[in-house]
VOGUZA-243464 format. One line per 10 residues: number of its first residue (from 1); their letters; for each residue x, y, z of N, C-alpha, C. Coordinates in pm, whole numbers. Atoms other than C-alpha are relative to their C-alpha. Layout:
BEGIN
NUM) A) X:Y:Z:X:Y:Z:X:Y:Z | ...
// end
This chain:
BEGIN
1) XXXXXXXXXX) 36:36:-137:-2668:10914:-35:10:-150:21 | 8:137:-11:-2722:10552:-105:176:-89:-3 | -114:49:18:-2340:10517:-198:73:32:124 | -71:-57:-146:-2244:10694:149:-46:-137:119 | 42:101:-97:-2454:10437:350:60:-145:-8 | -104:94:-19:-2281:10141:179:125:-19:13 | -117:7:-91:-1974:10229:244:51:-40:146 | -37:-5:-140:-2042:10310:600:-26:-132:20 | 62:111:-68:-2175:9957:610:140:-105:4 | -105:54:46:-1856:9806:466:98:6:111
11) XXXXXXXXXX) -86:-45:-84:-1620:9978:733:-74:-38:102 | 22:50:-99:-1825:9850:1022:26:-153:1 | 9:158:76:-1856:9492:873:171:-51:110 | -116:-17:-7:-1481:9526:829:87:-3:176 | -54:-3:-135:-1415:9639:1204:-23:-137:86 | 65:88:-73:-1654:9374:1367:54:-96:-26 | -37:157:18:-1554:9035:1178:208:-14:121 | -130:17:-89:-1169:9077:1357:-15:-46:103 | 113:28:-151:-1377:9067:1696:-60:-66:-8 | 97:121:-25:-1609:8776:1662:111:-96:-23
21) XXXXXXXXXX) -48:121:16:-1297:8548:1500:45:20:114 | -81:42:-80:-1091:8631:1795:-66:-49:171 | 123:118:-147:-1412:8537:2041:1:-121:-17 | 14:152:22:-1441:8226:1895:84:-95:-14 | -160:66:-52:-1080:8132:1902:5:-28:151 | 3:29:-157:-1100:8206:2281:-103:-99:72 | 110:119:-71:-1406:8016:2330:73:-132:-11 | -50:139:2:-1250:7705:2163:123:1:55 | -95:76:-83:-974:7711:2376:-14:-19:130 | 43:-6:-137:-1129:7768:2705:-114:-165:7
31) XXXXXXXXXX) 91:113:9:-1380:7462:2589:17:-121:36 | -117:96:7:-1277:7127:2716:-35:-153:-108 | -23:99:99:-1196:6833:2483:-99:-83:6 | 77:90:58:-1433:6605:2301:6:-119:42 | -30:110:-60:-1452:6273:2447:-75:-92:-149 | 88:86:49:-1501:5997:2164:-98:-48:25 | 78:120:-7:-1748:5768:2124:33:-147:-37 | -48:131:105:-1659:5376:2037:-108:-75:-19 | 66:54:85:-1841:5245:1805:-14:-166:29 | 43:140:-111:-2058:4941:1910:88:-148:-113
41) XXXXXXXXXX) -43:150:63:-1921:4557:1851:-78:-33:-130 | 68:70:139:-1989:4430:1481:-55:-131:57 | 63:89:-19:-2279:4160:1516:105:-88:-71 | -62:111:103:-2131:3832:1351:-50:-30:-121 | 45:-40:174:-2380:3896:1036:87:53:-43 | -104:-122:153:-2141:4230:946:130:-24:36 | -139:62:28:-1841:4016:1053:41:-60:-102 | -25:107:153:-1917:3754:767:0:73:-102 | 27:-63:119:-2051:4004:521:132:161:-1 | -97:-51:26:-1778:4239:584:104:11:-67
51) XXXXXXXXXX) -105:-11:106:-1554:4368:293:164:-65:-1 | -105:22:4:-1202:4217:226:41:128:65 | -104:-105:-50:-914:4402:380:65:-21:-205 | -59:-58:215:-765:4599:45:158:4:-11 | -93:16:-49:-435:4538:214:87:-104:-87 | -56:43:78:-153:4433:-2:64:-159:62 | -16:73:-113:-120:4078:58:132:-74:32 | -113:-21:-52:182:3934:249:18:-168:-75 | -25:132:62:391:3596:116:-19:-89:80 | -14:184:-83:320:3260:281:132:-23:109
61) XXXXXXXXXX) -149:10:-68:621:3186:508:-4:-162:-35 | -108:140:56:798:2869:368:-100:-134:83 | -63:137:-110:690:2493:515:12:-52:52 | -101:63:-22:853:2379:785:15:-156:20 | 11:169:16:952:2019:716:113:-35:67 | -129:152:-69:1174:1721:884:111:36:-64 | -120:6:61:1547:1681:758:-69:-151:-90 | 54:132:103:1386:1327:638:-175:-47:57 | 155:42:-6:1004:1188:586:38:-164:61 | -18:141:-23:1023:894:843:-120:-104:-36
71) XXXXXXXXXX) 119:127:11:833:565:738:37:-101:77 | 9:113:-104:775:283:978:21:-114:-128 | 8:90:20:880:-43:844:24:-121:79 | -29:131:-56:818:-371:1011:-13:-120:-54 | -26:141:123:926:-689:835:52:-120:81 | -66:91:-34:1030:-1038:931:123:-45:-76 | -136:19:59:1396:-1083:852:47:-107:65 | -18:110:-122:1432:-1357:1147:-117:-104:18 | 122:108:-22:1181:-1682:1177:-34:-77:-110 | 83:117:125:970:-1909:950:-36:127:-99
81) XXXXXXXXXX) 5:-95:132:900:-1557:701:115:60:-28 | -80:-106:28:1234:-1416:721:39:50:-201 | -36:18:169:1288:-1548:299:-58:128:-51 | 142:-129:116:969:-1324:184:22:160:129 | -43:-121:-65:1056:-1057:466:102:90:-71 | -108:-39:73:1357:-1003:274:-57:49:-146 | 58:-32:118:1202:-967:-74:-58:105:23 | 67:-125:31:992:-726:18:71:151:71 | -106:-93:-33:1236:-513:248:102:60:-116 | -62:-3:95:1445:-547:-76:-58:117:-46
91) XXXXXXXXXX) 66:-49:82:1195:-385:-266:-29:172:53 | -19:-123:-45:1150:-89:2:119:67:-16 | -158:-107:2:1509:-7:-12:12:66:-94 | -29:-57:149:1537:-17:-380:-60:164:-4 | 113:-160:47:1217:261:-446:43:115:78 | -41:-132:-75:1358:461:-145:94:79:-94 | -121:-65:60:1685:497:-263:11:39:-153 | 23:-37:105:1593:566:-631:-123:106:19 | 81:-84:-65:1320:826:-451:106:123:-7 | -106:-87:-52:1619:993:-298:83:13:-123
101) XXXXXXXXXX) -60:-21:112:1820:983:-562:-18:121:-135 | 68:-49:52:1590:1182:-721:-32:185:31 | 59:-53:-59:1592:1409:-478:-62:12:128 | 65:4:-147:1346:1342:-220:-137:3:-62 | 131:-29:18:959:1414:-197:-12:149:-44 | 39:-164:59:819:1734:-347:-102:32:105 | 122:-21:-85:581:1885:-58:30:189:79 | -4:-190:-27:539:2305:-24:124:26:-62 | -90:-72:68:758:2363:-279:144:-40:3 | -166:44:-20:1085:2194:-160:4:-156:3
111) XXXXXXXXXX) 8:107:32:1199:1829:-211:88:-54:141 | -35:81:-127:1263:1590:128:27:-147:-24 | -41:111:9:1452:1286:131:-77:-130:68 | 81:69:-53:1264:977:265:84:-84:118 | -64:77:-117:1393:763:566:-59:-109:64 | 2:126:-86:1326:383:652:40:-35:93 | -75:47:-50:1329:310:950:-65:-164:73 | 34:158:-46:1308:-74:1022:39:-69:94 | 20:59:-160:1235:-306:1293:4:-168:-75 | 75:116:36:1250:-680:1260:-83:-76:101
121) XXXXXXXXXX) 99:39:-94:983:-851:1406:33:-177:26 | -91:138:19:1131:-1210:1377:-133:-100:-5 | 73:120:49:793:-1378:1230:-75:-2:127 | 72:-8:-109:607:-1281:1554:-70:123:35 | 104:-136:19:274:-1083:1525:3:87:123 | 32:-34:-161:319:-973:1946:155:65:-45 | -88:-107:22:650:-808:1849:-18:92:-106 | 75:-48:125:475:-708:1485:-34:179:74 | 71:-72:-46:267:-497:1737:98:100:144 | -83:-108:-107:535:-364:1998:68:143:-126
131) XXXXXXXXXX) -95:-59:68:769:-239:1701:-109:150:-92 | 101:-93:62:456:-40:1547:-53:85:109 | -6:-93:-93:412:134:1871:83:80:11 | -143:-80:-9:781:186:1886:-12:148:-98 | 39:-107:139:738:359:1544:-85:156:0 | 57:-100:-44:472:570:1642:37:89:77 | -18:-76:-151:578:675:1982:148:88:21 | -127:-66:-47:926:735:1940:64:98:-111 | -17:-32:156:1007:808:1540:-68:74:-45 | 111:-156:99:679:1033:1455:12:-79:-129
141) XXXXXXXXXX) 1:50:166:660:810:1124:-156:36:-36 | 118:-31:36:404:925:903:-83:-90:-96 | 101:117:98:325:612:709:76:-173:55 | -87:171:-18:378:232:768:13:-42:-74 | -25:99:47:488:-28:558:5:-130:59 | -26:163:-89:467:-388:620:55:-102:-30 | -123:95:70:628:-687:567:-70:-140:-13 | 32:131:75:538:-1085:516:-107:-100:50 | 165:77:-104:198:-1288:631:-114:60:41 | 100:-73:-55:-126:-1247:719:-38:-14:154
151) XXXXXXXXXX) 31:14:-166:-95:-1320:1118:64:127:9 | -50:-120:-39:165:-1035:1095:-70:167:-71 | 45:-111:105:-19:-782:867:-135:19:88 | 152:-29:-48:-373:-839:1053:53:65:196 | -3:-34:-152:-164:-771:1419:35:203:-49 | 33:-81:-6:-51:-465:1234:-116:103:-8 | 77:-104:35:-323:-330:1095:-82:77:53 | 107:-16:-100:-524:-298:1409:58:105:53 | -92:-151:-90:-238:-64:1568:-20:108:-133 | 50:-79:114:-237:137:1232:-138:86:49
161) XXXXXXXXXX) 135:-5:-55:-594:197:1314:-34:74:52 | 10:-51:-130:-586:273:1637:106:133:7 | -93:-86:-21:-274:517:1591:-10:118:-130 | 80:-126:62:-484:677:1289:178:43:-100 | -131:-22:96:-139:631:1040:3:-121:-107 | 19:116:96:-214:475:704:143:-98:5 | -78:123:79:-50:135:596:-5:-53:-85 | -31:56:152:63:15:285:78:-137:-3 | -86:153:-31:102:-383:306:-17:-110:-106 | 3:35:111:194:-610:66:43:-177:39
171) XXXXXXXXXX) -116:127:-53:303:-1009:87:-151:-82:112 | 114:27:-107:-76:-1084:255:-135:-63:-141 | 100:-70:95:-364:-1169:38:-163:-62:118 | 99:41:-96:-627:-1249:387:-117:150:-41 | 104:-55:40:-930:-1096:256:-47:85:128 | 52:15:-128:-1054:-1102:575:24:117:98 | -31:-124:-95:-857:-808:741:-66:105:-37 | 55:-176:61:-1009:-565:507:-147:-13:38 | 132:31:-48:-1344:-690:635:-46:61:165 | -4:8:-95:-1289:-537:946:-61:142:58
181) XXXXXXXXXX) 31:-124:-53:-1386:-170:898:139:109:4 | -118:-78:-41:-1012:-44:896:-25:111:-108 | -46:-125:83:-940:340:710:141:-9:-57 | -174:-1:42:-593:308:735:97:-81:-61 | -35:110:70:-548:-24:584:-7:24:-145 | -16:-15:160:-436:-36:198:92:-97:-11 | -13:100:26:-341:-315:21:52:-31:-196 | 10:-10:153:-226:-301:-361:64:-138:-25 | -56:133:-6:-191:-712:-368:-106:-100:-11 | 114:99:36:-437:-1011:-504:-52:-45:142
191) XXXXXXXXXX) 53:46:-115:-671:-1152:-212:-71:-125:-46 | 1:175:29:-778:-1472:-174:-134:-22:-103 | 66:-7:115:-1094:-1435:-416:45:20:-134 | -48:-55:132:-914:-1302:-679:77:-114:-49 | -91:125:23:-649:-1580:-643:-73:-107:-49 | 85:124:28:-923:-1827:-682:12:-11:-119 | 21:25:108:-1020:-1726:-942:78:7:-120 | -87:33:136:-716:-1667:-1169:28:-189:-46 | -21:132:17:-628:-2019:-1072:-114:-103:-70 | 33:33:45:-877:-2170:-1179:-52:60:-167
201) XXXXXXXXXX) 3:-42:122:-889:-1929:-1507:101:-47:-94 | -95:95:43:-573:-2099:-1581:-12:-132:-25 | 25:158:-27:-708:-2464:-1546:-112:25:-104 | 47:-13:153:-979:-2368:-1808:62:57:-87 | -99:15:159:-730:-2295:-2081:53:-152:-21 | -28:140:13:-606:-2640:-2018:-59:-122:-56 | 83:112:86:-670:-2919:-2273:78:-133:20 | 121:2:-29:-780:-3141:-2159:-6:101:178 | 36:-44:-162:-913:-2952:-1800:35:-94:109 | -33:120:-177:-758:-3126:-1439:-127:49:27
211) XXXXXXXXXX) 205:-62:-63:-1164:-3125:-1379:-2:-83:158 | -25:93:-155:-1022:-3373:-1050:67:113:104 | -115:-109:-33:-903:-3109:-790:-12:-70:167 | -29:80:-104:-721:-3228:-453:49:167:68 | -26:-158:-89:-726:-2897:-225:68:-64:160 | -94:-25:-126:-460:-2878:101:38:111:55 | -11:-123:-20:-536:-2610:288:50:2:174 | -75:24:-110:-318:-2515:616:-149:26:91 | 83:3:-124:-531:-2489:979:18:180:32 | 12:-167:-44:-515:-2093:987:-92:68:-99
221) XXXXXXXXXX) 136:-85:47:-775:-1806:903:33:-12:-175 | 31:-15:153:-603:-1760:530:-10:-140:-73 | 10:140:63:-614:-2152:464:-153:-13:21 | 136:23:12:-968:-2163:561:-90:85:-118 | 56:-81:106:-1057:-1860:315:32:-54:-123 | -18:2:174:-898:-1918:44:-25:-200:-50 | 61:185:45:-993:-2344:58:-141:69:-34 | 165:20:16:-1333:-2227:90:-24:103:-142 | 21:-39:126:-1287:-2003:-230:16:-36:-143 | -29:75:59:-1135:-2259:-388:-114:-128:-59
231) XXXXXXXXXX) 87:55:36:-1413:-2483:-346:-133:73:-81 | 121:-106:116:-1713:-2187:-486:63:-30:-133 | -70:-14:148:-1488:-2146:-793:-22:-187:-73 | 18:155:13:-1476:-2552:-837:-128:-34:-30 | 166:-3:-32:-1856:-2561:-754:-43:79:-125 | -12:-88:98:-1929:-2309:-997:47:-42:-145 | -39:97:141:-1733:-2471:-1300:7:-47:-28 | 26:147:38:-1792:-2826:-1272:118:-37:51 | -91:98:-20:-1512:-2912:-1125:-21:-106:121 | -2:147:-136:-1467:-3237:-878:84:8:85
241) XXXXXXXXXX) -81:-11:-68:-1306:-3200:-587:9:-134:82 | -9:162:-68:-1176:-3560:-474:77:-6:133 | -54:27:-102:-967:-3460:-159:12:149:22 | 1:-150:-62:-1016:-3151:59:31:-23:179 | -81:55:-128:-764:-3212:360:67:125:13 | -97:-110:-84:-621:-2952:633:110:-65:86 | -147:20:-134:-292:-2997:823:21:152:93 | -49:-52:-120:-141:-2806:1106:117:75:-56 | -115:-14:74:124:-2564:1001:148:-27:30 | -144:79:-53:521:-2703:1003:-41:-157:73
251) XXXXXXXXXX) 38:112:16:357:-3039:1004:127:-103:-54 | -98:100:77:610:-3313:897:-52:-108:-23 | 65:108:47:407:-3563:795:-128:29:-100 | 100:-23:102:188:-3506:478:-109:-162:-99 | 34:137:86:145:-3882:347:-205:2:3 | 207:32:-47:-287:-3903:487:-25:111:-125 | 125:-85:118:-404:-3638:246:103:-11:-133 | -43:7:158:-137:-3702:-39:-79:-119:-64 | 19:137:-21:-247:-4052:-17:-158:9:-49 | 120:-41:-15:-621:-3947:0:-4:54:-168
261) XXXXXXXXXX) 3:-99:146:-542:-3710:-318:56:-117:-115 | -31:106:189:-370:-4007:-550:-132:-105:9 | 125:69:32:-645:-4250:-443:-126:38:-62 | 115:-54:26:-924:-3999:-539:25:30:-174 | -3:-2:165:-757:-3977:-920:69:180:-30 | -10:-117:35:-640:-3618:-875:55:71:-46 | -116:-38:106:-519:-3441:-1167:73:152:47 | -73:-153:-19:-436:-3065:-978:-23:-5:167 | -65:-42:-187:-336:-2984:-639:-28:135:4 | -20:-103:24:-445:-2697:-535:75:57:197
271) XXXXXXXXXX) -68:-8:-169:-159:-2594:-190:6:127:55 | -82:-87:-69:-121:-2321:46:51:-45:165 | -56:15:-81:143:-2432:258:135:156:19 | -136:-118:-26:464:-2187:422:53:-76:-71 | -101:110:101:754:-2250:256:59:-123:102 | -86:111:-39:943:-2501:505:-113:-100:-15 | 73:124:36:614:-2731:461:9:-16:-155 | -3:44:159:614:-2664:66:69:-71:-43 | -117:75:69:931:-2837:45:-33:-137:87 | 36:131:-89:851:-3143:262:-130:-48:-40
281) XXXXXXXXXX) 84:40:62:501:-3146:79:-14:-61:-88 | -11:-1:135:616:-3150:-256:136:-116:-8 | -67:83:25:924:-3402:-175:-113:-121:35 | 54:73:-26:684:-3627:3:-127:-40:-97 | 92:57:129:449:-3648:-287:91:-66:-107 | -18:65:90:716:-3732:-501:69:-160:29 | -37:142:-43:833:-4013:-272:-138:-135:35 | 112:108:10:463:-4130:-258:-39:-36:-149 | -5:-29:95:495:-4105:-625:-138:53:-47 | 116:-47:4:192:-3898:-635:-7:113:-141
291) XXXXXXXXXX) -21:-116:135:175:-3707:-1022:-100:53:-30 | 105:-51:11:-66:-3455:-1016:34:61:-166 | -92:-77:123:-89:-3294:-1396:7:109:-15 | -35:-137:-50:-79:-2958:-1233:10:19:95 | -38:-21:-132:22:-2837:-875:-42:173:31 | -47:-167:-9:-4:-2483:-752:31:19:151 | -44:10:-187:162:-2404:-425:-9:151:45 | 22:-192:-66:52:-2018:-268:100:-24:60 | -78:-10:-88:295:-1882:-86:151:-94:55 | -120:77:-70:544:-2188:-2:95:14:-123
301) XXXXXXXXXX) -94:-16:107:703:-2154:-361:63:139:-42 | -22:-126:38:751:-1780:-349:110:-8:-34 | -128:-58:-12:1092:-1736:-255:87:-76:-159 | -83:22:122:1351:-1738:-544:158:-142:56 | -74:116:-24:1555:-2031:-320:-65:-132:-9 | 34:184:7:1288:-2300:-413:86:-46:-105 | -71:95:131:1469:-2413:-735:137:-39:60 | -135:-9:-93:1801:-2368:-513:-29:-127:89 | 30:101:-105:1611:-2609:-230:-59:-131:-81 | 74:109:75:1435:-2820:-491:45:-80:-160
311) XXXXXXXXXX) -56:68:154:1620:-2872:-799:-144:-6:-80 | 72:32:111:1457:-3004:-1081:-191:-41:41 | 136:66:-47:1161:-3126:-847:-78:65:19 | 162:-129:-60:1012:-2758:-769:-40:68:-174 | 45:-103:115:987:-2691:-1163:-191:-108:-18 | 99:44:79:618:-2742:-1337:-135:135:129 | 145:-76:-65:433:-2549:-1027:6:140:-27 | 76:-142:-26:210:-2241:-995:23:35:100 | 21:-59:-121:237:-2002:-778:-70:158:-12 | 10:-133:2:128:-1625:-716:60:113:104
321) XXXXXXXXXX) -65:-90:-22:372:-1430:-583:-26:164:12 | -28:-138:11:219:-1099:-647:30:113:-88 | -81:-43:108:442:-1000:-940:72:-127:-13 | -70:90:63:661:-1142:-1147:107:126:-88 | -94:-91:-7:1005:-976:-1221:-29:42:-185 | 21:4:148:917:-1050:-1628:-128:115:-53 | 41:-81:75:654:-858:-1635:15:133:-34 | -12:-87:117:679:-552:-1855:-90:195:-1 | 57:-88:-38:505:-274:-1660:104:163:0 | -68:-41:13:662:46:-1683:81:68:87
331) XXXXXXXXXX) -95:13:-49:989:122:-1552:-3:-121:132 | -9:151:-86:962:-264:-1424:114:-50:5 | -137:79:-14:1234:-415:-1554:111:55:-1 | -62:-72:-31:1454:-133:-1551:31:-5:159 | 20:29:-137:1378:-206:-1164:66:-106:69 | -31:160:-80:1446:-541:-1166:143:-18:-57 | -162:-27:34:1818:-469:-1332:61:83:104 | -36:-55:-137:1867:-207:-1034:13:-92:82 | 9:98:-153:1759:-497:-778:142:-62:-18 | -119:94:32:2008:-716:-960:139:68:57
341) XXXXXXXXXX) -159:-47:-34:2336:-465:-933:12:26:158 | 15:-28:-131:2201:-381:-591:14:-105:117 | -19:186:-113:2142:-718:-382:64:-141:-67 | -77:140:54:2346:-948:-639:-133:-122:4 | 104:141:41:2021:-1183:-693:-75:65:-97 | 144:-15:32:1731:-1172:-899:-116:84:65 | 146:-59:-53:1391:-965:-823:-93:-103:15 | 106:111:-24:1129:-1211:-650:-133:65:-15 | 120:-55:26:770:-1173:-708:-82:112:61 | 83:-99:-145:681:-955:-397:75:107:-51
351) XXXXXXXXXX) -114:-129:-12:990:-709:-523:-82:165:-50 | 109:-74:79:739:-490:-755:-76:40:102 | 96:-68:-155:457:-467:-492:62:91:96 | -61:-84:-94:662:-366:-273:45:126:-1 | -44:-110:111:852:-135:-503:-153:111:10 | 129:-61:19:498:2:-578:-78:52:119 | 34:-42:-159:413:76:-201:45:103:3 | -39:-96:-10:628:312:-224:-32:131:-62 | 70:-119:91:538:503:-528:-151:28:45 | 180:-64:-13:167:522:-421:44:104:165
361) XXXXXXXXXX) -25:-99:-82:334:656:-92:17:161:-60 | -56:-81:13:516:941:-214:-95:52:-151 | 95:-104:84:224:1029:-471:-129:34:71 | 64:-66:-110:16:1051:-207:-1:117:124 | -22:-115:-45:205:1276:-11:18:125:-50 | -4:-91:14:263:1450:-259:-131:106:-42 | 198:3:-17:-103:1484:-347:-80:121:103 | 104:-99:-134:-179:1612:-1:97:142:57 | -95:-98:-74:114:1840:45:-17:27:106 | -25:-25:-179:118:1771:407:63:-134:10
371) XXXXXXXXXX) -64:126:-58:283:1481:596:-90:12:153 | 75:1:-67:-23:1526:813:-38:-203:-19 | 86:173:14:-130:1105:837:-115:-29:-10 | 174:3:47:-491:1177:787:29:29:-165 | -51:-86:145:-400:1392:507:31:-90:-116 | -54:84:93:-192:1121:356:-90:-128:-50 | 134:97:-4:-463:842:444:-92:32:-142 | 110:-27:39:-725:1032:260:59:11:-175 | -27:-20:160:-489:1095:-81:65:-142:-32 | -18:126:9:-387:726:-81:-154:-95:-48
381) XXXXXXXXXX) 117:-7:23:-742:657:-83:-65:3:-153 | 82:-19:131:-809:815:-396:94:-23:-93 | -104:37:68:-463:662:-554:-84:-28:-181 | 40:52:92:-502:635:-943:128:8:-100 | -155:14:-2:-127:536:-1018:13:-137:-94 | -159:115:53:85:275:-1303:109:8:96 | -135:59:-76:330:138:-1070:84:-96:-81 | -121:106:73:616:-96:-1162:-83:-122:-10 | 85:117:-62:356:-379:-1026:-111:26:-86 | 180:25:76:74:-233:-1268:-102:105:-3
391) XXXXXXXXXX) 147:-86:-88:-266:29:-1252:-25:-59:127 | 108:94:-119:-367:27:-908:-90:110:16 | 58:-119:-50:-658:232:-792:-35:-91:163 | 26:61:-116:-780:133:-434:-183:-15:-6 | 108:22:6:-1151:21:-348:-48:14:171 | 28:-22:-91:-1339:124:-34:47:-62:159 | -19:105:-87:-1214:-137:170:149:-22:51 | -114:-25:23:-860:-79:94:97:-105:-77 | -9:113:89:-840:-386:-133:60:73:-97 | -61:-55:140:-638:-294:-437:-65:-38:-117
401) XXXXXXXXXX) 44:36:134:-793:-331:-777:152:18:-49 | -225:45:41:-418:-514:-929:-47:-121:-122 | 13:104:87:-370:-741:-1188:53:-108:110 | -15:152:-21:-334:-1140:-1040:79:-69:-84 | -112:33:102:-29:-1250:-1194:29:-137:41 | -76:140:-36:63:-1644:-1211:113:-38:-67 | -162:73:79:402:-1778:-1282:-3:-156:47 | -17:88:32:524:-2093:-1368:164:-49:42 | -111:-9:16:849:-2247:-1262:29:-127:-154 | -64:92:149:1018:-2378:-1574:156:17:-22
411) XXXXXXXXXX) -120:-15:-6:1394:-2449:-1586:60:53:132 | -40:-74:-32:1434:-2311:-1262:-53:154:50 | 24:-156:-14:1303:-1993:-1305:-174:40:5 | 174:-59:-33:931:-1809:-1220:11:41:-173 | 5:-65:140:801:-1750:-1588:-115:37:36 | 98:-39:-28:518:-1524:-1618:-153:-87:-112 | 78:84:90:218:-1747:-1744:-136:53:-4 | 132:-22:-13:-112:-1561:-1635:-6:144:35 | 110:-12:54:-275:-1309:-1725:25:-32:-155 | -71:30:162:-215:-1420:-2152:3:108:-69
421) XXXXXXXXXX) -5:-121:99:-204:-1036:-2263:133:52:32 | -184:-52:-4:135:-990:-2053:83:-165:16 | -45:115:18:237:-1364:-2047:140:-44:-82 | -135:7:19:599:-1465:-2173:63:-142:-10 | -65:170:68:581:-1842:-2215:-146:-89:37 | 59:71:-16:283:-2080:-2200:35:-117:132 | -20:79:-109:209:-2303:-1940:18:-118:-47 | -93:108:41:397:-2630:-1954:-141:-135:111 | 97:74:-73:99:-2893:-1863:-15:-98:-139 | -2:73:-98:84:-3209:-1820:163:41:62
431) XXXXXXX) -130:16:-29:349:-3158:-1587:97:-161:-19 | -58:150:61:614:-3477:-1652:28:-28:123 | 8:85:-65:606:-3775:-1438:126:55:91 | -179:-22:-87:892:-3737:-1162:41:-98:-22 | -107:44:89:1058:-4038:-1336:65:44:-87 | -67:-72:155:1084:-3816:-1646:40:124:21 | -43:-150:-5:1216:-3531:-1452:156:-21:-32
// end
């Protein structure tokens, strides 16, 4: 009986389920469609804390860079600086074109040729400052270079500045600009403190010491600095200063303070004249027969045409140039054999610096792998580079920490005499009478 009833239960089961699926098929199609819901806006908590995408990820797209990395250069090739304008223009060409040569810059992976493009300013800080607009406004240059003086270096540096595009200037040593608050200013070149004091680190090796010192400092901002650093340093080491006389610059008449300086007994001169006064200084002392038993002339003895303009009469002085082609820094003089096959002269003291402007450029860009001008600013900044010119690192101010190199002319030629660990000939003191030249 019990096996009859589950059967019958089986065969109803059986009939019924056919009939409920095909109700419930009809229901869901007679039913009408589901309307989402969208899911509310993610707060900006479960934006941040929200999981990576697991998404395979895609390549970088390349780049895109210039055909060439333009640099602003403005130099005096025309006027009372064109001599040292040239030296250091020299010195940009060289590093470019041994840059390029190379290649180019390395920046996202691909290497870009570099591109000078230069302006001369003709020794006039009010065109200094048009041509560095030009640069900006028309060229897109992403770095400046500069060229010879500190009237022209302090008109750039202010546009620099203002146009927020580092500069790398060399051929200046006015303390004074870096005092000003600038970012974009950099400087890998002795300043007038530093100068002081080699010079007179040189005058104590000297036996006996010129302890008499006759200072001639020109009527502009870097003649007033660097006299007045001249005198601390003096002050400071016992020395005597028997004649401390300013002129006017391109002065032609020097006799009142040479005159002043032989009456006072004075065994060292210490000059920063330009060059067209250095040579009219230094003849007119020897026609007052004025024999100091050391000289040092900033700046007016740079150029590699005093021995050319002066003969035998411009050897025995100091100067600081900056560099000095002798010294021994690496791939220096390899540099200064390029200059040679390249411009048929000699490498002048500024050639290195200059040279070296470059390399801190192009390790700075490459540094920042951008040609962004902040970018570059900020990896210039933290430069910690051997150049041809030496270690430089930079110092908040944009002052270079550099070696202070003094040369000597002797025969003719700049010999390197100061610092005495890279040195290459002793200094030749007492200088000899200008009868016994």
């Amino acid at each position: 009986m019990r096996k009859n009833n589950v059967k019958t239960a089986r065969k109803i089961t059986l009939r019924i389920f056919p009939a409920l699926l095909a109700l419930v098929l009809i229901l869901a199609a007679c039913a009408p469609a589901a309307t989402p819901t969208q899911a509310p806006a993610p707060t900006k908590e479960e934006v941040m804390t929200e999981a990576p995408a697991t998404e395979a990820p895609t390549e970088a797209p390349a780049m895109e860079l210039p055909a060439t990395i333009k640099i602003g250069v403005v130099v005096p090739l025309t006027g009372r600086y064109a001599a040292g304008g040239e030296q250091v223009k020299n010195g940009y060409t060289l590093a470019v074109d041994d840059i390029n040569a190379a290649g180019g810059v390395e920046i996202g992976g691909q290497k870009v040729p570099l591109e000078l493009v230069i302006l001369d300013d003709e020794s006039d800080p009010t065109k200094t400052v048009q041509h560095m607009e030009t640069l900006y406004s028309d060229d897109h240059v992403v770095a400046y270079l500069g060229g010879f003086g500190s009237d022209l270096h302090a008109a750039a540096a202010a546009i620099a500045e203002k146009n927020k595009v580092p500069y790398l200037g060399v051929a200046f040593s006015l303390y004074k600009i870096h005092q000003q608050g600038y970012k974009y200013l950099f400087s890998p070149f002795p300043k007038s403190p530093a100068l002081a004091k080699a010079y007179f680190d040189v005058f104590d090796t000297l036996d006996p010491k010129p302890l008499k010192i006759a200072i001639f400092a020109e009527t502009t901002d870097w003649g007033a600095e660097l006299g007045a650093a001249w005198r601390d340093e003096a002050k400071a080491r016992g020395y005597e200063i028997v004649a401390d006389e300013t002129y006017a610059p391109l002065s032609k008449d020097f006799s009142d303070l040479i005159l002043k300086a032989k009456n006072g007994g004075a065994q060292a001169v210490l000059a920063l004249p330009n060059p067209p006064d250095a040579l009219t200084m230094v003849k007119q002392m020897k026609e007052l027969d004025f024999n100091p038993e050391i000289t040092a002339i900033v700046r007016g003895a740079d150029a590699v045409s005093w021995s050319e303009n002066m003969g035998k009469d411009g050897d025995y002085v100091l100067l600081s140039a900056g560099g000095n082609p002798e010294a021994n820094f690496p791939g220096a003089l390899d540099m200064v054999k390029r200059h040679q096959d390249k411009f048929g002269k000699t490498a002048a003291g500024t050639t290195a610096p200059a040279y070296s402007c470059v390399q801190i450029l192009v390790d700075a860009i490459q540094r920042a792998n951008s040609l962004d001008p902040t970018a570059i600013r900020d990896a210039i900044a933290s430069t910690d580079l051997t150049t041809v010119a030496g270690p430089i690192t930079f110092n908040a101010d944009g002052t270079g920490n550099v070696i202070t190199v003094v040369s000597q002319y002797q025969d003719g030629k700049q010999k390197l005499v100061w610092p005495l660990d890279i040195a290459v000939a002793p200094v030749i003191y007492p200088a000899p009478k200008w009868s016994e030249r």
